[in-house]
N, C-alpha and C positions, 0 to 999 in steps of 0.2 A: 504493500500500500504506500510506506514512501517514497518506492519509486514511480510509484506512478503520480503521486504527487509533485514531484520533482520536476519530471519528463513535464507536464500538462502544466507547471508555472511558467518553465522554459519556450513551448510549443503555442502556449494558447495566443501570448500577447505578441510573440511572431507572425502568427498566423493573421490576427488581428489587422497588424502594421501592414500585409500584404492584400488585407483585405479592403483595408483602408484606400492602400494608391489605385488600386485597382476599382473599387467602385465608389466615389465618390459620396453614397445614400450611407455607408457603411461607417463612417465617421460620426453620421447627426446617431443614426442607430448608437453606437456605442456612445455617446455621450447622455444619451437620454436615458437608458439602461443605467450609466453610474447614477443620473441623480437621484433616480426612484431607489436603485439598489440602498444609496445613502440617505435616503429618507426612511425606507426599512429599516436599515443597522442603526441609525441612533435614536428611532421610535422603538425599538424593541428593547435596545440599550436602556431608554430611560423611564422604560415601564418594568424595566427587569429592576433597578436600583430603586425607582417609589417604590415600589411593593416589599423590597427590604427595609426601607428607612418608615414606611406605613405600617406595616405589623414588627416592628422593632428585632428583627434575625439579626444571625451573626451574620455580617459582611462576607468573610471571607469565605463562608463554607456555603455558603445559598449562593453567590453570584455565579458560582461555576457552572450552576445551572443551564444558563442561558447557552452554552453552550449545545448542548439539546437542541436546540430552537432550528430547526431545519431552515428555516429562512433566514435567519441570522448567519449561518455559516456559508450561507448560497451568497448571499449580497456582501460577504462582508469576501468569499473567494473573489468574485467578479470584481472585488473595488482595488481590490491586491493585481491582481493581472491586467486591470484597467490603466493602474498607478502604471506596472512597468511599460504596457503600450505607450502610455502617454511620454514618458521619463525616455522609452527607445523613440518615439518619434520627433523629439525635442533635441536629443543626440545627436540623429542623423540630418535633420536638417540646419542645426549647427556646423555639420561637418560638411556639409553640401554650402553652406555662405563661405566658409573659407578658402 
């Protein structure tokens, strides 16, 4: 499982980058995807922490919870391979002005 985690951080936001130059629709797509993704992860995020600081739990042993949260680890994978697309397509055309 961690390699295939590995292979799929490495692959996904490559794949992305070429799907990018290649269709142009595939940019607004992926931009729009992160913002909802990140409207999820820190809506889930901060109804996971009210709900410890609202019935008074121990912090550190309840928050791990959210982990669980199947939508939380989807938006929060896509916002990580999002970051590196983003991070490789700022690179390269940095390298392409010089």
């Amino acid at each position: 499982m961690t390699l295939i985690i590995v292979v799929l951080s490495i692959l996904l936001p490559i794949s992305m980058l070429v799907s990018a130059w290649l269709f142009t629709f595939c940019r607004t797509i992926y931009h729009v995807l992160a913002v909802g993704c990140a409207y999820v992860f820190c809506i889930i995020s901060v109804l996971a922490i009210y709900e410890i600081l609202r019935d008074d739990k121990v912090f550190m042993t309840n928050i791990h919870g959210i982990f669980q949260n199947v939508l939380f680890l989807l938006s929060g994978g896509y916002l990580g391979c999002y970051g590196i697309y983003t991070l490789l397509r700022w690179t390269l055309k940095e390298l392409r002005s010089e």
